[in-house]
N, CA and C of each residue as an Amber inpcrd file, in Angstrom:
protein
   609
   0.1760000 -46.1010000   9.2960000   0.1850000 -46.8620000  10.5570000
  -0.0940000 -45.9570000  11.7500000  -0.8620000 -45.4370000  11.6930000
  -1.1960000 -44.2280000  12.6380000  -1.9130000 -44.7490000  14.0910000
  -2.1530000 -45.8130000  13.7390000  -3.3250000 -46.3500000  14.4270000
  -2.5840000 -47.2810000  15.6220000  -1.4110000 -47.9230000  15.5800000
  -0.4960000 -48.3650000  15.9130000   0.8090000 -47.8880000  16.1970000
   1.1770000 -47.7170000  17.3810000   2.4700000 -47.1540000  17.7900000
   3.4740000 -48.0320000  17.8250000   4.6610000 -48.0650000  17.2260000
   5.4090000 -49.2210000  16.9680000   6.5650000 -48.9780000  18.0200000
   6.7480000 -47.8720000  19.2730000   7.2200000 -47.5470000  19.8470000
   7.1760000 -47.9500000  21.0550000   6.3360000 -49.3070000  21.3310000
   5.9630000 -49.4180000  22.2160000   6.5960000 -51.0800000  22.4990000
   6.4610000 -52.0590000  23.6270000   7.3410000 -53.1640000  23.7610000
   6.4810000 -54.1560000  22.7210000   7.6350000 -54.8990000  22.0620000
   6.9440000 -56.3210000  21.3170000   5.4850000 -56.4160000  21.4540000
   5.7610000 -57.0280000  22.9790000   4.2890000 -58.0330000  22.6620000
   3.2740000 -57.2610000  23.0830000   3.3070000 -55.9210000  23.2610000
   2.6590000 -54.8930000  23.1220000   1.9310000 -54.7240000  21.9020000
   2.7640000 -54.6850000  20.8540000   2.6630000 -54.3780000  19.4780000
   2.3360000 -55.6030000  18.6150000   2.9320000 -56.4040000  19.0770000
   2.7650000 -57.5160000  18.3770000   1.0830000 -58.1590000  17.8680000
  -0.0120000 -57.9750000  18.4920000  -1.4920000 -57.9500000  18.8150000
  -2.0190000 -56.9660000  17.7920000  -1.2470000 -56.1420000  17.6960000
  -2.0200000 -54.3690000  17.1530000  -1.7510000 -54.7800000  15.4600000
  -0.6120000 -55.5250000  15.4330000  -0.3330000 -56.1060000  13.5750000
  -0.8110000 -56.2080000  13.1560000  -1.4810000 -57.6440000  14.0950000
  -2.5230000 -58.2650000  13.2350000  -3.6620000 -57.4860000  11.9040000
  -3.7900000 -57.9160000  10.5860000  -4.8730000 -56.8950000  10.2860000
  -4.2750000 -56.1280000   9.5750000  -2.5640000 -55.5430000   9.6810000
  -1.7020000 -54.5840000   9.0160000  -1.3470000 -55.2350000   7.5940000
  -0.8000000 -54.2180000   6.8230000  -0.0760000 -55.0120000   5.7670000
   0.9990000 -54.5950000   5.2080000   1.8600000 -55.1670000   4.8330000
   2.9510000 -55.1110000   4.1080000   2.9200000 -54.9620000   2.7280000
   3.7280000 -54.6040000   2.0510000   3.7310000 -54.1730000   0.9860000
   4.8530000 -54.4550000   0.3600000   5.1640000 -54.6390000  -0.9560000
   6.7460000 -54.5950000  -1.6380000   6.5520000 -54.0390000  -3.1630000
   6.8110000 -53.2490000  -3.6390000   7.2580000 -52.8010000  -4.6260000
   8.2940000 -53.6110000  -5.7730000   7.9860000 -54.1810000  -6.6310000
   9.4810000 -54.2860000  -7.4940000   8.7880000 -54.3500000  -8.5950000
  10.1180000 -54.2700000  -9.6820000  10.2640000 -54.2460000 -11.1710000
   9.0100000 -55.7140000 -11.6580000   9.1680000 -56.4210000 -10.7000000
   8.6870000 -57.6030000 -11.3240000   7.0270000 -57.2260000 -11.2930000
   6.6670000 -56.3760000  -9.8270000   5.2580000 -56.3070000  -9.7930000
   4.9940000 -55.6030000  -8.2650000   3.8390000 -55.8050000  -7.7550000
   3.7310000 -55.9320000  -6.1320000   3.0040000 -56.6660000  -5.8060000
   3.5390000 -57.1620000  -4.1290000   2.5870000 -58.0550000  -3.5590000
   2.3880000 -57.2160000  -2.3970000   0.9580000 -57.5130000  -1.4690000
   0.8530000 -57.1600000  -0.6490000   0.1040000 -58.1910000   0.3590000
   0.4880000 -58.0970000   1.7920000   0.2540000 -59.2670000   2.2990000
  -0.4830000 -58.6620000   3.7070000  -1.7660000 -59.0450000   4.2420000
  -2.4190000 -58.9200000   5.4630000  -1.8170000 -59.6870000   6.4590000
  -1.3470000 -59.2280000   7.6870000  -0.6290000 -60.0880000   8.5310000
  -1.6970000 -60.8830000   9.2760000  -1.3630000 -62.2880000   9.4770000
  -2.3840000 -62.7600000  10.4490000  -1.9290000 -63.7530000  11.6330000
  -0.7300000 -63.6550000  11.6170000   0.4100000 -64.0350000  12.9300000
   1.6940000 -63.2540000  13.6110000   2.0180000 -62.9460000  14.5390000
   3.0750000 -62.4450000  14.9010000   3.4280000 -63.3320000  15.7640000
   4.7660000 -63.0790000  16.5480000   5.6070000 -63.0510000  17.4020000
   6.5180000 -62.2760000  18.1590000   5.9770000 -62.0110000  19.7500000
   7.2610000 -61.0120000  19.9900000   8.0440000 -61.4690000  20.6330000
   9.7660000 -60.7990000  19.9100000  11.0920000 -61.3410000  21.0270000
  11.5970000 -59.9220000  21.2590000  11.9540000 -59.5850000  22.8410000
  12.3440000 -58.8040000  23.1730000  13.7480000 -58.9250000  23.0910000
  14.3040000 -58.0510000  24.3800000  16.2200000 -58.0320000  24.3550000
  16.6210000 -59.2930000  25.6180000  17.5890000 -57.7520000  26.2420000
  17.9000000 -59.0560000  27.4370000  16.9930000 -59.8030000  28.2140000
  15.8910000 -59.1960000  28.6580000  15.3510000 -60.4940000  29.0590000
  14.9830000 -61.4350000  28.6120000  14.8020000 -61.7330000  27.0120000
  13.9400000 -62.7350000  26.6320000  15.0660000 -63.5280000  25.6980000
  15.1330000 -64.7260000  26.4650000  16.0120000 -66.1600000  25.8800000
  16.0760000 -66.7370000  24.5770000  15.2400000 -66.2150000  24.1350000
  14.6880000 -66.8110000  22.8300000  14.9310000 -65.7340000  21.6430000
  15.3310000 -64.3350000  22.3940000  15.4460000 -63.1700000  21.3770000
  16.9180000 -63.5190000  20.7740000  17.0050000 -62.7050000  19.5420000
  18.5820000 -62.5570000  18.9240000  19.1070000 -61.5770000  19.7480000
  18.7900000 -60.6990000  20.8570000  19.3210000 -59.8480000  21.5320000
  19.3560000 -60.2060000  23.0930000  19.4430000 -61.5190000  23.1750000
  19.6540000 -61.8770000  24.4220000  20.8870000 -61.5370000  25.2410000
  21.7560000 -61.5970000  24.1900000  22.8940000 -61.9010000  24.7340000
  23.7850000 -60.0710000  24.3930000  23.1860000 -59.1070000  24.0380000
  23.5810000 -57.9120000  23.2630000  23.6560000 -57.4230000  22.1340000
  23.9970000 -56.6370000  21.8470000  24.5060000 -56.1040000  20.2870000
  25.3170000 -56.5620000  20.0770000  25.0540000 -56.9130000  18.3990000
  25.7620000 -57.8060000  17.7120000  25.6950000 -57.1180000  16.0390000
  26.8770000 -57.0990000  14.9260000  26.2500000 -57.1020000  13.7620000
  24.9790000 -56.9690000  13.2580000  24.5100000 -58.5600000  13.6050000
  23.7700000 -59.3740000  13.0180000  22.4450000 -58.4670000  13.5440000
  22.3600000 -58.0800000  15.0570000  20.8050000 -58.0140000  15.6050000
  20.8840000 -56.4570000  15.4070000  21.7580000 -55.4320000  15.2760000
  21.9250000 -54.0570000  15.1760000  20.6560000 -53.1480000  14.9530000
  20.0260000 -53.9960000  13.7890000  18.8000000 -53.3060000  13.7640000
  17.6530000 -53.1290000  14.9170000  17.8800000 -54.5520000  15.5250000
  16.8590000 -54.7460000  16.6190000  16.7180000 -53.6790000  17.4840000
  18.0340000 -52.8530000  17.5640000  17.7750000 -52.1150000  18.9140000
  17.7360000 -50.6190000  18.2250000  17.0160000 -50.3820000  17.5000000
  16.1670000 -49.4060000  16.8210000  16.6510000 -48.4860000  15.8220000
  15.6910000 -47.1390000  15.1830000  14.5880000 -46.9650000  16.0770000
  13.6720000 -47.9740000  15.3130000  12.0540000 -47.8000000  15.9880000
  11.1110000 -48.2540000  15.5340000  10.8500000 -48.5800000  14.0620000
  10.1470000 -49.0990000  13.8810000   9.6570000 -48.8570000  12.6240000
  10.2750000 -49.4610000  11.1900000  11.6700000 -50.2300000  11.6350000
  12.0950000 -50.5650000  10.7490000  12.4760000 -52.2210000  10.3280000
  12.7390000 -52.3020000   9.6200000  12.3820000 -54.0430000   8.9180000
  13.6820000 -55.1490000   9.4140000  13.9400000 -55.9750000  10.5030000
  15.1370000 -56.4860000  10.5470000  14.7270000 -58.0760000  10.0250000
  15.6140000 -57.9920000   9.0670000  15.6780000 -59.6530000   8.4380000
  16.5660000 -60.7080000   8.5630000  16.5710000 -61.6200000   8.7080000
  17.7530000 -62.4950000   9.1820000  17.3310000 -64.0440000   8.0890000
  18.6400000 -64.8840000   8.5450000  18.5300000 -66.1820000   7.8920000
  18.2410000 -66.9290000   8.7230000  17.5240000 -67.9430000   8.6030000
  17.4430000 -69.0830000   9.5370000  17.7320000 -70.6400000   9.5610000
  17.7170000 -70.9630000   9.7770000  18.9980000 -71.9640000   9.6240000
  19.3750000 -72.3470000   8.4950000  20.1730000 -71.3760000   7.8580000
  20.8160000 -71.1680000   6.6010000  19.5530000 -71.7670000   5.5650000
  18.0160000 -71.6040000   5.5730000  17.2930000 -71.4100000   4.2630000
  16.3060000 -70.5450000   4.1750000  16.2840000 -70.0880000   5.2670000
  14.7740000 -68.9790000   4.9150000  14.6210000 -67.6410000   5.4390000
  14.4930000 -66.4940000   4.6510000  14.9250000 -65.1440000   5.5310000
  13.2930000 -65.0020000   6.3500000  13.1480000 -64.6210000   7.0670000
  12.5570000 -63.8890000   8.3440000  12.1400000 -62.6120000   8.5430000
  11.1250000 -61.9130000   8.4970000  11.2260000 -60.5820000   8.7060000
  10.1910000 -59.9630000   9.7260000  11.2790000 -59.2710000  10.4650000
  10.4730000 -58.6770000  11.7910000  10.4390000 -57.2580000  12.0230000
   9.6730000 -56.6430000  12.7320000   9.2120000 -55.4990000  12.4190000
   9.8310000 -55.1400000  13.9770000  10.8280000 -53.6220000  13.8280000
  11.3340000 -53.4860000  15.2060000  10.3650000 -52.4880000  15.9410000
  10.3120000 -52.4420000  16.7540000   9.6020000 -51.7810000  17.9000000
  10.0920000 -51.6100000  19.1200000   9.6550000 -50.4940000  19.8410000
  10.0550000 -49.5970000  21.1030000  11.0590000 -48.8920000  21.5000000
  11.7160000 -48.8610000  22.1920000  12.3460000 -47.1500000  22.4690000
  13.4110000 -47.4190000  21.8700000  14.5790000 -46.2530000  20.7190000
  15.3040000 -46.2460000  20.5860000  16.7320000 -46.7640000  21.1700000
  17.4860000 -47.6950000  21.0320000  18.5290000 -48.0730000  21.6010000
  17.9990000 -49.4220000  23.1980000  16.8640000 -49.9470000  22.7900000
  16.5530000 -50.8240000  23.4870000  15.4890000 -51.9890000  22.2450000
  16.2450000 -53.1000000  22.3110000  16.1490000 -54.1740000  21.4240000
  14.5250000 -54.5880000  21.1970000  13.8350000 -54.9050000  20.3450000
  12.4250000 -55.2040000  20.4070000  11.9490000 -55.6850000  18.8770000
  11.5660000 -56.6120000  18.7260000  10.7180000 -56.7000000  17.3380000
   9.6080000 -57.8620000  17.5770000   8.5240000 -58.0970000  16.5020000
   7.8920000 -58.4690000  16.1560000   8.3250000 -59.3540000  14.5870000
   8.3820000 -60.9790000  14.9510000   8.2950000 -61.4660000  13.6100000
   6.8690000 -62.0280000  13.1680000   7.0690000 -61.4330000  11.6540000
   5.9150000 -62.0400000  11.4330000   6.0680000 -63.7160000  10.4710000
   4.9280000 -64.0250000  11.0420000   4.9390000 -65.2050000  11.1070000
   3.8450000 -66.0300000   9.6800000   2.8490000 -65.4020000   9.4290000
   2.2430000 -65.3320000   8.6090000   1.3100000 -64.2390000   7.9200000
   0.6830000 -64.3810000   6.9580000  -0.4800000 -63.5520000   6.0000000
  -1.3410000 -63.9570000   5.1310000  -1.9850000 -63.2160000   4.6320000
  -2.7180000 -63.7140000   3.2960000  -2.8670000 -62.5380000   2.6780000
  -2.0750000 -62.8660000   1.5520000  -1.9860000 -62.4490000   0.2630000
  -2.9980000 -61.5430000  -0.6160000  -3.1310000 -60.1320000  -0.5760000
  -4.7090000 -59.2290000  -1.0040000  -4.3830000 -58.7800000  -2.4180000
  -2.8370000 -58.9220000  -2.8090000  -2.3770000 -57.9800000  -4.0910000
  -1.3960000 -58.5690000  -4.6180000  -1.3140000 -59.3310000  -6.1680000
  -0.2090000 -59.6480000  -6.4610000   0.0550000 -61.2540000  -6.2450000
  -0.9200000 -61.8620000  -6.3540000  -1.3660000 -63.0760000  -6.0460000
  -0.8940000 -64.1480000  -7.3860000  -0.8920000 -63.6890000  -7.9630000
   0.1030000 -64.4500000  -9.0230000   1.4120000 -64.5410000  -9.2820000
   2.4370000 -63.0610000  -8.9430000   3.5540000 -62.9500000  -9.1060000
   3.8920000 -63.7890000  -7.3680000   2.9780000 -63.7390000  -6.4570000
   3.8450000 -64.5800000  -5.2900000   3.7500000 -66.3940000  -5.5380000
   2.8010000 -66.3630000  -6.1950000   2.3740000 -67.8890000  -6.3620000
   3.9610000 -68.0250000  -7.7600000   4.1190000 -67.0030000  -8.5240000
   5.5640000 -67.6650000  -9.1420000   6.5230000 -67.9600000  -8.2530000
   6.8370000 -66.9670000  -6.9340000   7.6210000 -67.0460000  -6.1430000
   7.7190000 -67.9470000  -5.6790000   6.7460000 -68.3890000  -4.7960000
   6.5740000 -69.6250000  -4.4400000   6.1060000 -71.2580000  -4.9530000
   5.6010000 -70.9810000  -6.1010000   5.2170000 -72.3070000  -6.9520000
   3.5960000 -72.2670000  -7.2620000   3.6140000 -72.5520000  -8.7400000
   2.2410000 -72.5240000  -8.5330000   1.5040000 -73.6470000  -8.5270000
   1.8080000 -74.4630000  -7.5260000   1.1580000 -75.5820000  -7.2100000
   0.6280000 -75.2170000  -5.5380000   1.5500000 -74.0090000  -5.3400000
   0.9860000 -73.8920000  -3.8260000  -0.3150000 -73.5070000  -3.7830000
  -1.4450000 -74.0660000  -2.5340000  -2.3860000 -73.2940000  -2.3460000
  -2.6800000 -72.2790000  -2.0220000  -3.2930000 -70.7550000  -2.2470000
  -3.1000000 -70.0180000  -2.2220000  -3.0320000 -69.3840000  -0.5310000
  -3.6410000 -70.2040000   0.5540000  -3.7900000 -70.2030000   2.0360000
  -2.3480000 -70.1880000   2.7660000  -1.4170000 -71.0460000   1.4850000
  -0.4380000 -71.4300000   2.3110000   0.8200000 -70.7240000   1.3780000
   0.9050000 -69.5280000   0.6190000   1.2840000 -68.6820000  -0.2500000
   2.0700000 -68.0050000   1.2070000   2.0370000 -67.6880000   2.4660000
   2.6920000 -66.4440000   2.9380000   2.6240000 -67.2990000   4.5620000
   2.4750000 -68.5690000   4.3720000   2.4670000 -69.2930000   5.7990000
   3.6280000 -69.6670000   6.2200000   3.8530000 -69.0790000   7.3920000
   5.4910000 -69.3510000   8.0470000   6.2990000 -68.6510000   7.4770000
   7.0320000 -67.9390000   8.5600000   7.6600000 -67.1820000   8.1190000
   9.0470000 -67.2340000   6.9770000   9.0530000 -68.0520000   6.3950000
  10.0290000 -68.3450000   5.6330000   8.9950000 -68.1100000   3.8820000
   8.2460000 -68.3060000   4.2540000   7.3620000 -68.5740000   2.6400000
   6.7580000 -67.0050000   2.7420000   6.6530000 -66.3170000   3.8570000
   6.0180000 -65.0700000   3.7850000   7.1010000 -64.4070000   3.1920000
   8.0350000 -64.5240000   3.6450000   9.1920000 -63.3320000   3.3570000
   9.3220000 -64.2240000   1.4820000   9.0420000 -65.0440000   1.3670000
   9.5290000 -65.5140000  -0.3830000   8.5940000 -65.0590000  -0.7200000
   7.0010000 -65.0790000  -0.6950000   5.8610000 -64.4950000  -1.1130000
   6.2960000 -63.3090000  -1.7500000   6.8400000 -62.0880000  -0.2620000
   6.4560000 -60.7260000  -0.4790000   7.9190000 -60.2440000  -1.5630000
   9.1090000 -61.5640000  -1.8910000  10.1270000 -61.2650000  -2.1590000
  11.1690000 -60.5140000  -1.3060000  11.2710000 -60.6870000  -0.1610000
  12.2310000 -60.0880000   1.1980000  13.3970000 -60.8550000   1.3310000
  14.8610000 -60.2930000   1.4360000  15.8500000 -61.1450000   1.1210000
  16.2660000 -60.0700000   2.4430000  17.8240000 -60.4850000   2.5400000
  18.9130000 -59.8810000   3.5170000  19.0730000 -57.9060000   3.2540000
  18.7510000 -58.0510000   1.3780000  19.2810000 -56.7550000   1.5320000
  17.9970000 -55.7140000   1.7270000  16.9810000 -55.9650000   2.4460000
  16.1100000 -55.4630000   2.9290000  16.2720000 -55.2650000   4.3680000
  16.9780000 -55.8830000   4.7010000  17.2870000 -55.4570000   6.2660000
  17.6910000 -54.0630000   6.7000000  17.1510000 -53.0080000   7.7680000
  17.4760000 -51.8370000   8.0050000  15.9830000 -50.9990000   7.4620000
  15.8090000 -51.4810000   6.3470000  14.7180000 -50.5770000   5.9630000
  13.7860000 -50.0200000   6.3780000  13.5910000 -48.9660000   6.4360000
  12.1120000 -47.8750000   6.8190000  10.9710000 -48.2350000   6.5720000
  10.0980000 -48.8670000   7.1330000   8.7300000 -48.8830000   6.3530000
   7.6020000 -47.6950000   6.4530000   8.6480000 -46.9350000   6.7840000
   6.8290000 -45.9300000   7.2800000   7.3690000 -44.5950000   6.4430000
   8.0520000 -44.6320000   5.3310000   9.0320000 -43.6960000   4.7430000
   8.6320000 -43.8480000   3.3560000   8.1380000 -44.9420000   2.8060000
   7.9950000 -44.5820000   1.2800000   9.0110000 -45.3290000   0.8130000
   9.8900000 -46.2070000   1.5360000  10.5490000 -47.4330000   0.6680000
   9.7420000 -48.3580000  -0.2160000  10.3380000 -48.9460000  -1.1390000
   9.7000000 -50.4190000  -1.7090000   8.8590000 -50.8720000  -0.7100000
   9.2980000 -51.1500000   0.4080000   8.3280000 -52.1620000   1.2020000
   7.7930000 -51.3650000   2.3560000   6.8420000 -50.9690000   2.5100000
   5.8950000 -50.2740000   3.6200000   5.2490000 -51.1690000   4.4580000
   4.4930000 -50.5520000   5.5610000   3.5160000 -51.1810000   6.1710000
   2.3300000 -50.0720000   6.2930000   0.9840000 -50.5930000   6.2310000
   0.2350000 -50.3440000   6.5570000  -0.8380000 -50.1730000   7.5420000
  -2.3890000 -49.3590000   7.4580000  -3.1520000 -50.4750000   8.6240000
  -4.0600000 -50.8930000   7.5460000  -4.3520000 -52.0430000   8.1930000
  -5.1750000 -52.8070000   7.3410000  -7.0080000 -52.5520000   7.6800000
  -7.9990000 -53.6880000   7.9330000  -9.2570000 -53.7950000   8.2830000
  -9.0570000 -54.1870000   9.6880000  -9.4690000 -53.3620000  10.4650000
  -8.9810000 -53.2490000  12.4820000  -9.4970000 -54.6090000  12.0000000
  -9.1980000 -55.1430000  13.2990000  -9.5360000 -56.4780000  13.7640000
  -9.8740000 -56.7890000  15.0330000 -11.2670000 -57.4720000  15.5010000
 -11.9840000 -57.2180000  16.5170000 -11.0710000 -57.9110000  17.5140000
 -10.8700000 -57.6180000  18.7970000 -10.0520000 -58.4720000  19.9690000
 -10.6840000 -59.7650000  19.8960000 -11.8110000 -60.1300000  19.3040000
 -12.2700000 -61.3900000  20.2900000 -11.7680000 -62.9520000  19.1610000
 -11.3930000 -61.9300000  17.7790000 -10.7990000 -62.9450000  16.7750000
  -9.4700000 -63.4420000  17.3710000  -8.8000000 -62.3820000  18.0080000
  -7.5900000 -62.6260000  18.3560000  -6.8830000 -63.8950000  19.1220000
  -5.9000000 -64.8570000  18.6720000  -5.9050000 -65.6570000  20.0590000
  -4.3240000 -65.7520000  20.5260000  -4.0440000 -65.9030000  21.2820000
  -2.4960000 -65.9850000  21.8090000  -2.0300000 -67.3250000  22.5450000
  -0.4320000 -67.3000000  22.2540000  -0.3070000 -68.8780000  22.4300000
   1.2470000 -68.5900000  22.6200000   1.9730000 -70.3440000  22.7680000
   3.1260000 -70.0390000  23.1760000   3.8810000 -69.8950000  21.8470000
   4.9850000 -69.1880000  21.4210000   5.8010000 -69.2050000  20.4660000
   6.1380000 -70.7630000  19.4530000   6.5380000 -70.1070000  18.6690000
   6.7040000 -71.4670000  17.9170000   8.7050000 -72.2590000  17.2500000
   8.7120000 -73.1340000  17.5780000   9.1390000 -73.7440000  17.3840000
  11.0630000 -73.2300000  17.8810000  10.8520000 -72.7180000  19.2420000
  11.7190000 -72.2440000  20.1680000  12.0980000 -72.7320000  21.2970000
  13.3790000 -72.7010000  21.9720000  13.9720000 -73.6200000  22.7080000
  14.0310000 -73.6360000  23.8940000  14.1010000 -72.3050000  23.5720000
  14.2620000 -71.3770000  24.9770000  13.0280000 -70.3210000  24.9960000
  12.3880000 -70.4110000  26.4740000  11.0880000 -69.4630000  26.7440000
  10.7280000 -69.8930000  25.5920000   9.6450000 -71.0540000  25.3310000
   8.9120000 -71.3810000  24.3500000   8.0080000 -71.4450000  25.3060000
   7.5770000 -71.7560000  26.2790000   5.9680000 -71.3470000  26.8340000
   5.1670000 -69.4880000  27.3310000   6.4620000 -68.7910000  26.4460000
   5.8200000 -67.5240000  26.6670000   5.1150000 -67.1400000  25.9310000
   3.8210000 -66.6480000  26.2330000   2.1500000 -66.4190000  25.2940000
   2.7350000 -64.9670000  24.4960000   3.7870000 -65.3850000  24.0700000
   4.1070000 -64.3270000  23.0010000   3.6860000 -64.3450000  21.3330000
   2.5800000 -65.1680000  21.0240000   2.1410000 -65.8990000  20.0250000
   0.8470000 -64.9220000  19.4700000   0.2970000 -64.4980000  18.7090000
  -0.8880000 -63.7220000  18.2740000  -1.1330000 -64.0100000  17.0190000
  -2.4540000 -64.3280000  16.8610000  -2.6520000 -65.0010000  15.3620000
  -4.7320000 -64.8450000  15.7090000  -4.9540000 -65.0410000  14.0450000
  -6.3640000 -64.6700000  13.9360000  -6.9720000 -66.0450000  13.8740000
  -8.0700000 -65.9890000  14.5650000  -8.8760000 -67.2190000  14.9970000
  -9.0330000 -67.9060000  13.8050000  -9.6300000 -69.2150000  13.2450000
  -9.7260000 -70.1420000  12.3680000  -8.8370000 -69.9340000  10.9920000
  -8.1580000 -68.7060000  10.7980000  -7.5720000 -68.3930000   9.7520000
  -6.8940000 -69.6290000   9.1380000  -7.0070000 -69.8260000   8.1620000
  -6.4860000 -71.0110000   7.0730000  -4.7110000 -70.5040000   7.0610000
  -5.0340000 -69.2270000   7.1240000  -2.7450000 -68.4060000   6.3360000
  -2.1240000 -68.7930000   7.4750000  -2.5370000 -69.0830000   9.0580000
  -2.0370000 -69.2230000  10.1880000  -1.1770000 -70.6800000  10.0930000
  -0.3410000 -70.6640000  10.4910000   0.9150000 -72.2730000  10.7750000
   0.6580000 -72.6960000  12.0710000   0.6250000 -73.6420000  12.0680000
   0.2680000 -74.7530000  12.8980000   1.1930000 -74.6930000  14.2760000
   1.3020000 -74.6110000  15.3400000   2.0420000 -74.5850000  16.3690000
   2.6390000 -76.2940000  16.3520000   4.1600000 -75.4970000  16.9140000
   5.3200000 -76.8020000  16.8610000   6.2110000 -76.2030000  17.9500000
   6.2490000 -77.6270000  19.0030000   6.9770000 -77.5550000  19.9490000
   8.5330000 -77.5930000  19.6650000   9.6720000 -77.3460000  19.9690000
  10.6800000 -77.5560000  19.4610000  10.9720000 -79.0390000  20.3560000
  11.7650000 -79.7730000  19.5590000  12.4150000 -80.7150000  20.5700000
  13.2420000 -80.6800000  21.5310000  14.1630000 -79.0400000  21.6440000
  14.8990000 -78.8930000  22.4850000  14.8600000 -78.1330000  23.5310000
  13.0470000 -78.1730000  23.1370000  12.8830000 -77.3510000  23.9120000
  12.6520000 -76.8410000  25.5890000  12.9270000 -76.3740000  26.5190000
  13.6700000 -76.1420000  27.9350000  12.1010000 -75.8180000  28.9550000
  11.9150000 -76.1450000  29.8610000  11.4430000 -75.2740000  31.0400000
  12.0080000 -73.8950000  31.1370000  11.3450000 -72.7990000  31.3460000
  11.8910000 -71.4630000  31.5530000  12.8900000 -70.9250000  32.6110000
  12.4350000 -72.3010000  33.5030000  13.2720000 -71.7920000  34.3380000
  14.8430000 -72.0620000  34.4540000  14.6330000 -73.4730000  33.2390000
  16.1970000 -73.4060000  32.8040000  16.7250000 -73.0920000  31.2350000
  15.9450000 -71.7210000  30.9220000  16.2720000 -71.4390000  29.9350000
  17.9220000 -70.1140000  30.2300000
């Protein structure tokens, strides 16, 4: 990941993903997955982050250092995995949101069913993290170290594929163009407004 400084704020970083890949190692096999959506949530300022409100257990990882994998549950069915970024002891990640699948394309299609289409194998972040096999006890992890699960860079990706949009399916600061995803891509999820979701200015 040389090519990409993960030290730098979210939605900084969040753009530069795109194109990267993930990786997982296990007994069963490997998958490896091209990212082709992110999301960035920062700390205190951003309403919508798990670090809005401070350090917590739960967000610990968020606030660094770089480089490492924080996973969470979401509403008690699907783990999440976001990639932390920027300065040590100040909160920042990138979730990713989707991929498509380059390695291991059968052992994720067990994961996920093999009735799924293979476009929609690593779409949303709940089916990405089942794809690549990412659970809770992956949380904390190093990716730039030679763990099971790494990241990579992938095939750059030209700016003009790129498009940005508002977050998805968030309550609070859901009109912030914190959204990055690759133009016509099929692995990309569909944008969803939340229903509860607020004006910023009364987020």
């Amino acid at each position: 990941m040389n090519d990409v400084n993960l030290a730098h704020p979210a939605e900084e970083v969040a753009p530069k993903l795109l194109g990267a890949v993930l990786t997982h190692e296990t007994p069963e096999g490997t998958v490896s997955i091209t990212i082709t959506e992110t999301e960035a949530y920062s700390g205190a300022d951003d309403p919508a982050s798990h670090a809005y409100r401070g350090r917590t257990p739960r967000n610990a990882v968020m606030f660094g250092p770089a480089g490492h994998l924080y996973v969470y549950r979401s509403h008690g069915l699907h783990w999440c995995a976001n990639i932390v970024t920027g300065a040590d002891g100040t909160a920042s990640a990138v979730l990713i949101r989707a991929g498509r699948v380059i390695e291991g394309e059968d052992l994720a299609h067990k994961r996920r069913g093999n009735k799924v289409e293979s476009p929609r194998l690593a779409r949303g972040p709940g089916n990405f993290c089942q794809a690549l096999g990412i659970t809770t006890e992956h949380n904390g992890t190093a990716l730039l170290t030679g763990a099971s699960v790494t990241l990579s860079q992938g095939e750059p990706v030209p700016d003009a594929l790129v498009r940005v949009g508002p977050r998805v399916g968030v309550s609070r600061a859901h009109d912030w163009q914190h959204r990055f995803h690759l133009a016509g891509d099929p692995t990309v999820s569909a944008y969803r407004l939340s229903p509860r979701a607020k004006p910023s200015t009364e987020a």
